[in-house]
Each structure stands twice: as structure tokens, then as C-alpha cells.
N, C-alpha and C positions, 0 to 999 in steps of 0.2 A: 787306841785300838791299832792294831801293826796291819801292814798294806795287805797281808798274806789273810791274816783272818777277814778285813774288810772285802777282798777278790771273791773268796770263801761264801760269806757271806750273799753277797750280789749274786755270784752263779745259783746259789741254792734258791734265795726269793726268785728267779727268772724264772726257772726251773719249776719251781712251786705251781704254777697256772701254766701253763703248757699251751694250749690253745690260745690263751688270752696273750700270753708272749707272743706267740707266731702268727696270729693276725695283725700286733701292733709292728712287728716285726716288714710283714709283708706290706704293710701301709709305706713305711720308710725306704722298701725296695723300691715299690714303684714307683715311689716320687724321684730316688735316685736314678733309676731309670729313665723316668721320663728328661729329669735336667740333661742327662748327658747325651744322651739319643738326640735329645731337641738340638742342644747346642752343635752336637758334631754335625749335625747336615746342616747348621750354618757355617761351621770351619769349613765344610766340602765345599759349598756352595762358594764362599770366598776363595777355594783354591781354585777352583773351575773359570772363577770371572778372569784371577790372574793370569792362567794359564792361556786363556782364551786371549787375552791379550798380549802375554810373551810371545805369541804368536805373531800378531799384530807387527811388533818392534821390541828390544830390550826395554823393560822397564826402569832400566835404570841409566838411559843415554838422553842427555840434554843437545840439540843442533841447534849451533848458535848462528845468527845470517848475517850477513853483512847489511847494515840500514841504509833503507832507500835503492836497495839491489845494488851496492857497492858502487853508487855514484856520487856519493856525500864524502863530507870528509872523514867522517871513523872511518876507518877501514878495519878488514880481520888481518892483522900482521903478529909478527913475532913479541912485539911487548906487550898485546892484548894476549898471547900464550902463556907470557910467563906470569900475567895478573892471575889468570884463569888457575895454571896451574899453584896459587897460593892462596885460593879460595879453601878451608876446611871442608872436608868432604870429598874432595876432586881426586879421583886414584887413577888416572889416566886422562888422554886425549891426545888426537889426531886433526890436522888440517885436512882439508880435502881442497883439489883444485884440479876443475875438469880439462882438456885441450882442445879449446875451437879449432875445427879445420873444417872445408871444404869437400875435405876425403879422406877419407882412413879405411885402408884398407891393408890384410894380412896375407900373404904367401909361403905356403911349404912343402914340404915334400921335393924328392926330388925332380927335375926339370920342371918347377914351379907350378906342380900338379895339382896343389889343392889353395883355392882361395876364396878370405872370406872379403864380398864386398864392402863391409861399412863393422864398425867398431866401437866401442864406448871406451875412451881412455883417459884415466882417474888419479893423481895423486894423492899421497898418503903417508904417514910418520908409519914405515912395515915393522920399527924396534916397539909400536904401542898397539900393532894390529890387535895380537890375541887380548891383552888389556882389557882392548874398548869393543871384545863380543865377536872379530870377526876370526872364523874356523877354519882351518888346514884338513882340507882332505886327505890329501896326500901331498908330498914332497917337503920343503922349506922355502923359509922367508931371505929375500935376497938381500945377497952380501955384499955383491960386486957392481959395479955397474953395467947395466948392459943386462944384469937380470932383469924380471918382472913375474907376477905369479897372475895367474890366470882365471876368470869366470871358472864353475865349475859346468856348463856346460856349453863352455866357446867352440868346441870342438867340434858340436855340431854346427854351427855358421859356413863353416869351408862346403865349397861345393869341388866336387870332384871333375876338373875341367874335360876328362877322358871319356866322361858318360856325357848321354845323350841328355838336352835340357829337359827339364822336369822329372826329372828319374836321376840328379846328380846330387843329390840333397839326402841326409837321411831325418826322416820326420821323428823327433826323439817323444811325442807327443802320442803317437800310434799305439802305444801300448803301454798308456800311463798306469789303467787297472787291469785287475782282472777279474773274471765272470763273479766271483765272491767281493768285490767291490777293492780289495786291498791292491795298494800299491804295487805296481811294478819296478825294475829296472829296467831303463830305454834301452833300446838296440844301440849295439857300441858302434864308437864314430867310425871316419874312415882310418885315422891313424892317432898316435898319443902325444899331445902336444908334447910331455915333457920328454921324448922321447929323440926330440931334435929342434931346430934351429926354427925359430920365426919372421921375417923380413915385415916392416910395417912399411907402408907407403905412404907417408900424408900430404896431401894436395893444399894450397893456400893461394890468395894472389900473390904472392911473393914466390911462387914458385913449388918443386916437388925435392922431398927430402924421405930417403929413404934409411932405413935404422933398422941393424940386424936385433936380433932379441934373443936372449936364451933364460926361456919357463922354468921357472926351480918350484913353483908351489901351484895346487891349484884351492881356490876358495869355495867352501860350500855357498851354495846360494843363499843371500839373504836382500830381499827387498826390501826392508826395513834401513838395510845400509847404502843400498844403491842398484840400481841394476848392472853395473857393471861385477855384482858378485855372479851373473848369472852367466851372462855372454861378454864379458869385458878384459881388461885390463889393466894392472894396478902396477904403477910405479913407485920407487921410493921417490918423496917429494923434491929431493936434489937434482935427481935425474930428470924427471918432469921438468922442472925449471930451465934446466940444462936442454933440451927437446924444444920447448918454446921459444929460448933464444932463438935457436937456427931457426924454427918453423916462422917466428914472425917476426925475428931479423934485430930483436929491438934487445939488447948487449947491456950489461950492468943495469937493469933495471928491474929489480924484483916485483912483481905483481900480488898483489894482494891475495888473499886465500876467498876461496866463495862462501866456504861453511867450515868451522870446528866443530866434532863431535866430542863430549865430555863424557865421559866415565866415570859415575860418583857410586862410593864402595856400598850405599844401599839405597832399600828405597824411599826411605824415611829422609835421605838427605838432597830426594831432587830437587823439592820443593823450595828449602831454603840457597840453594846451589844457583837454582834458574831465577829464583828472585835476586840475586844476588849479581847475575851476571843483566839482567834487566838493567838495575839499578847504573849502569856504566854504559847504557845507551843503546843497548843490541836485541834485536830481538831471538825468541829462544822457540823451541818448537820441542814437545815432550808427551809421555802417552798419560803423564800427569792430568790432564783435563780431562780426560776419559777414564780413568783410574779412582779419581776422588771422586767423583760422585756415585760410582758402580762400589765405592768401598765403604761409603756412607749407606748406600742401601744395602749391601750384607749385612754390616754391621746392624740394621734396624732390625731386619728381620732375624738376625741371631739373636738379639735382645728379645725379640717378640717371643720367637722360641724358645728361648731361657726361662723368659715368664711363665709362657704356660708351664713349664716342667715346674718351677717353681712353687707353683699352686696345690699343685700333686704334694708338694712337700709340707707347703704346710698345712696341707689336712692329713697328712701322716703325724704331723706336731699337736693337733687335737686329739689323736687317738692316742699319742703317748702321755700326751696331759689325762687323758682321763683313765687312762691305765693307772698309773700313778697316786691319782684321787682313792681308785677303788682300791687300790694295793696300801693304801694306808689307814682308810676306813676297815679293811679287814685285819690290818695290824698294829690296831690302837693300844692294846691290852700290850703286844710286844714292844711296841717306845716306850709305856712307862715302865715297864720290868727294865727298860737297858737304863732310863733317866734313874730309876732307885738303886740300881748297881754303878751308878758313877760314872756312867757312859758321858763322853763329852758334847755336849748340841752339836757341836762343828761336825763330831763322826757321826751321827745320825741326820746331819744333813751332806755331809759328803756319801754317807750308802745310798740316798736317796736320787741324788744324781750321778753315784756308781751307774746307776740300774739306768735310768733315761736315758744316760751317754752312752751305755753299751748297745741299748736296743738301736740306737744312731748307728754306731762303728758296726754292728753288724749286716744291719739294714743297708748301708751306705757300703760294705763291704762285698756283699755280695750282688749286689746292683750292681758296682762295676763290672763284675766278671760277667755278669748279664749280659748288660749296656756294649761290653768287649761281642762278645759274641752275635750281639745283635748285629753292631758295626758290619762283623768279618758276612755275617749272614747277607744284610744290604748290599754290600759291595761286591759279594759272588755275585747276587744276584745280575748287580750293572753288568760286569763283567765278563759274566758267564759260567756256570756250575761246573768247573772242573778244578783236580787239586793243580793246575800247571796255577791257576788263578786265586791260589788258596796266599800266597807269601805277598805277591801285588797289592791283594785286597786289606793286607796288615800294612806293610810300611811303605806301598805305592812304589811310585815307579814315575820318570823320565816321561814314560807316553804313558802312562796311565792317570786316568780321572777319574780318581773316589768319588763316592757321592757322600758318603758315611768318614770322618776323619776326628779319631778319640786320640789327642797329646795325650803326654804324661801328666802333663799341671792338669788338664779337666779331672782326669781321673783322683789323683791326690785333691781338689777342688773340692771334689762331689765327696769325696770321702771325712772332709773336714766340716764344709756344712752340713753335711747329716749329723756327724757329735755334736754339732755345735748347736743345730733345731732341738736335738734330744736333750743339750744340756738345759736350752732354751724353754723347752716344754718342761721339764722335772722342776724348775728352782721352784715357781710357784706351788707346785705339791712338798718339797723339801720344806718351804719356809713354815707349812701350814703344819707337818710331822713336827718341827724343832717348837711350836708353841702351843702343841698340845700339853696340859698340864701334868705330872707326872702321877697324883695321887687320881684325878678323874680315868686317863689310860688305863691305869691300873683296876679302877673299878668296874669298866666297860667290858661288855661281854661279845 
């Protein structure tokens, strides 16, 4: 029998019971529906824990510490970098190494108008900054020495020595929200750092050393990297070293680093990365420990919820079995008229599961477009019901969190196990068509 007549075939038996198709039909939708609805609001749920935690710190940055608080003999130095960076997995990192002083304090403006008392200041590898997560507001990373790139809101620390005390400060805190609860921009400082010269002052027993600075970047705030992204300043690690010499006198001695940050290219690979750097004596710090157990419980409950939708499915696989049953009990008399015209069993048992796999593909076919729409429905909903909310609610967004999240694999998913329950449900009616005897069919009324 050629594919065209056996197509032929199948549509016209569907066709034939009309109601009885499209109830068995709508069985198959809604179990489709139900898998993929279930399962996407555990893909939400596990985007919302990540997200909720991106927040937190990059999930993908290992800090490694120096053992014993860098009074034993590992140290963090430069051939522990180049071990680290021949670890697989590793697509970056940076040392960090803070500057004890006594006093640190900043001067600008003309006739030494604005200054901030006390300062955070941080070295850093600034050619692996962007690398390992941390962001340029505005300007660039320093070239020369004598640059530095600055907190991104240091600016407010300087007090203005011209105003009267407690009135020489601007509070960037004052007008964090507004009446609708959303974010504001802070009132702007007194002047723009990058827009002139910096003087640092740092105080030590060893004496006072002061260091002109000129700001080429500023970094967005991130506590997860330091505080000094917020009120601080960031040196190239050369320079830094070069600062401490003077500051505490002590000449060809290079000091050990306090912490390296790692940057491994995902997040599948912290895990074996920070075992890895364990295993060589250091201890490690990662949002890994809080990550795997919140990603073990999504994962349960997306399971839970695949289940249930599951269930739905296969009592749509009961109703296609017993459609099947009844579609071949009424068409007993026509298998033997096709077995006495030389009809091959194999083609009367592939029409048989023609028919099961379509009422799948169709069932499973329109259930996604369903299940899509449910998705976009859900997520206006979080949202909120407007079209600016309509494009967000499909393929998300930077600050947006779905609740509702349908890939492409679920959808191709759902549409494969639906054929495949239909195919699943029919063979047992196909087997029972291909062994009915061909002279009894024929007698049968």
C-alpha cells in the first residue's frame, strides 16, 4: 500500500467518528497541557532561585584565601596563579590585595575643597577586571600609572569643606525611591571625579605619603566583589605594590596576595574547579553551597510537576486504546475484505498506528500552542496586563522574572511523547486487527 493511499486512509477512519476523535483527541491535549504548564513553572521557579542569587554574588566566581589568614607557609603568590590558571575550566582571574594604613584619605577640587576622610583601597589584575564580572560605568581601565578607576559612588564621601558642618555632605540615600516604590537616581555629588585630579594622603608609623591620582573609570557597585566597588579605589596590582613599598618602606619584597578571584566559563564547572583548587591546600568560598541544594529542590519539584502532568497523559493513552478497541471491533468485516485482497498485516498494522500516532501529533500539537499561550497568559499576569509586557513575558528579560518559562526542547518534548503514548496506546489494538482471521472478519456483521 503506498504512503499517499495509507495518509488517505487514516484521515478518512479519523474522520469517520467525529465526536469520538475529538474527545480522544482532547484527552491528549490536556495531558499535553498539563506536562508542559507543570514543568515550565518549575523552569521559572529554578530561573527565579538563580536569579535571586546572581544577585547575591556571580555564580560563577570561586575566592580562594590564603590558609591560616596568610600566616602559614602556602601563600597566595604568583605560581599559585599560574597553577590556577591551568586548571580546565578557569577563563579568568584576578588577585586582590588590600592597603593597610592608619589613614587614607582623598583631596580635590580646587584650593583643596572637597575631601573625603577615610577610603577603601584594593588591588587588582584591571586587563581581567571585565573577565571576572566586574562593570565600567563610564570611562576606561587604566593604562598608565598613576591611573585608578573609582567606587561608583565615591563621589559622594568628599565633604565640601566651604559648607557649614552637617550640611556639607550630600546624603545619596535620601531619595533612594519613589512614592510608586521604584528606584531612583541620587542627587548628583559635588563634582565628577573623572573630571580632575585626585591627591590620596596615607598616614602609617613610618610616616605620611601623599600620591597624585588620575580617575579614568568608574565601577558599578558590587558587594559581592568588594566594597570598594561602591566608595573605593582600585589599583593596577603593580601600582599597588609600588604604594606599599613607600608606604611601609619595605623595598624588593613582594607580599603575598590576600584573595584570588577565579572566573570559570560556567556553572557546571565551579564545582569541579573549587574541588580542584581545595585539593592544593586553599580554602575556597563559592555561592556553590547555596546554589546546589536550592537546585536539588527545584529540580524535585519540577519532577513532582512533570508527574502530575504526566498522569493526565496517560489517561489520555487509555482513551486512545479504547478508541482503537472500538474502531476495530466496528471494523472487522473491513480487515478481512483488505486480508482477502492481499493486503499486507504489516499495512494493516501500520494504518492502525497511523491513526493512534496522529490522534498524539495532533493532541500534543495543539497543546503546545495552548500550553504557549497559557505561559504568555501567566506571566502578563506577574507582570502586569499591558502590551509594553506582552514581548518580556515570551523571551524575558535582564530584570524580568517569569514565573511561567516554555524552551523549545519542552515544547518539541511534549510533542514527541504525545506520538509516542499514541503510538504506545494503538500497538496493542494494531496487534489484535493483524490476528483477526481473514475468513471469520469477513463473516462478521
Amino acid at each position: 500500500m503506498k504512503r499517499k493511499d495509507m495518509l488517505r486512509i487514516c484521515l478518512q477512519n479519523l474522520m469517520r467518528r467525529k465526536s469520538r476523535t475529538f474527545l480522544t483527541v482532547l484527552g491528549v491535549l490536556i495531558g499535553c497541557c498539563s506536562i508542559v504548564i507543570m514543568v515550565s513553572l518549575g523552569i521559572g521557579m529554578k530561573e527565579a532561585q538563580e536569579r535571586t542569587l546572581s544577585q547575591m554574588g556571580d555564580l560563577t566566581i570561586i575566592t580562594v584565601n590564603a590558609p591560616q589568614g596568610g600566616r602559614g607557609k602556602v601563600k597566595l603568590d604568583d605560581p599559585l596563579l599560574r597553577r590556577i590558571r591551568g586548571i580546565p575550566g578557569v577563563e579568568a582571574l584576578t588577585p586582590k590585595q588590600g592597603l593597610e594604613a592608619d589613614s587614607i584619605s582623598l583631596i580635590a577640587g580646587a584650593g583643596r575643597r572637597y575631601v573625603a576622610d577615610w577610603t577603601s583601597v584594593v588591588g587588582v589584575d584591571t586587563n581581567a577586571l571585565e573577565q571576572v564580572g566586574y562593570r565600567l560605568v563610564e570611562g576606561t581601565l587604566p593604562k598608565r600609572e598613576g591611573e585608578v578607576l573609582i567606587g561608583q559612588y565615591l563621589a559622594y564621601s568628599f565633604k565640601d569643606t566651604l559648607r557649614p558642618e552637617g550640611r556639607n555632605m550630600i546624603d545619596r540615600w535620601s531619595a533612594e525611591f519613589d512614592d510608586s516604590g521604584k528606584p531612583v537616581d541620587p542627587p548628583p555629588p559635588y563634582f565628577d571625579p573623572l573630571k580632575g585630579q585626585l591627591t590620596m594622603v596615607v598616614e602609617t608609623q613610618n610616616g605620611k605619603v601623599t600620591i597624585p591620582l588620575t580617575p579614568v573609570g568608574v565601577v558599578k557597585e558590587d558587594y559581592s566583589k568588594g566594597s570598594e566597588t561602591s566608595e573605593g579605589l582600585l589599583f593596577n596590582m603593580p601600582d599597588l605594590q609600588k604604594l606599599m613599598e613607600k608606604v611601609q618602606g619595605k623595598k624588593g619584597r613582594k607580599p603575598a596576595y590576600e584573595s584570588v578571584m577565579v572566573k570559570v566559563k560556567g556553572i557546571e564547572q565551579v564545582e569541579p574547579v573549587e574541588q580542584e583548587i581545595k585539593t592544593m591546600g586553599y580554602p575556597t568560598e563559592s555561592m556553590e553551597s547555596i546554589r546546589k541544594p536550592m537546585e536539588k529542590e527545584a529540580r524535585q519539584k519540577q519532577l513532582m510537576l512533570g508527574g502530575l502532568g504526566a498522569i493526565s497523559l496517560f489517561v489520555a493513552a487509555l482513551g486512545i486504546t479504547n478508541t482503537m478497541i472500538m474502531s476495530i471491533s466496528e471494523r472487522t468485516r473491513e480487515i478481512g475484505i483488505m486480508k482477502s485482497l492481499g493486503c499486507y498485516v504489516s499495512d494493516i498494522r501500520i494504518m492502525f498506528l497511523s491513526e493512534a500516532g496522529a490522534i498524539g501529533l495532533i493532541g500534543g500539537l495543539i497543546g503546545c500552542v495552548i500550553s504557549f499561550g497559557a505561559m504568555i497568559a501567566i506571566n502578563l499576569v506577574s507582570l502586569g496586563p499591558s502590551l509594553e509586557n506582552v514581548i518580556p513575558a515570551i523571551v524575558g528579560g535582564e530584570s524580568v522574572t517569569r514565573v511561567s518559562i516554555i524552551p523549545p526542547w519542552l515544547l518539541l518534548f511534549a510533542i514527541l511523547f504525545s506520538v509516542l503514548i499514541g503510538l504506545g496506546s494503538g500497538y496493542y489494538p494494531a496487534n489484535k486487527a493483524v490476528r483477526i482471521p481473514a475468513l471469520e472478519a469477513i463473516k462478521s456483521e
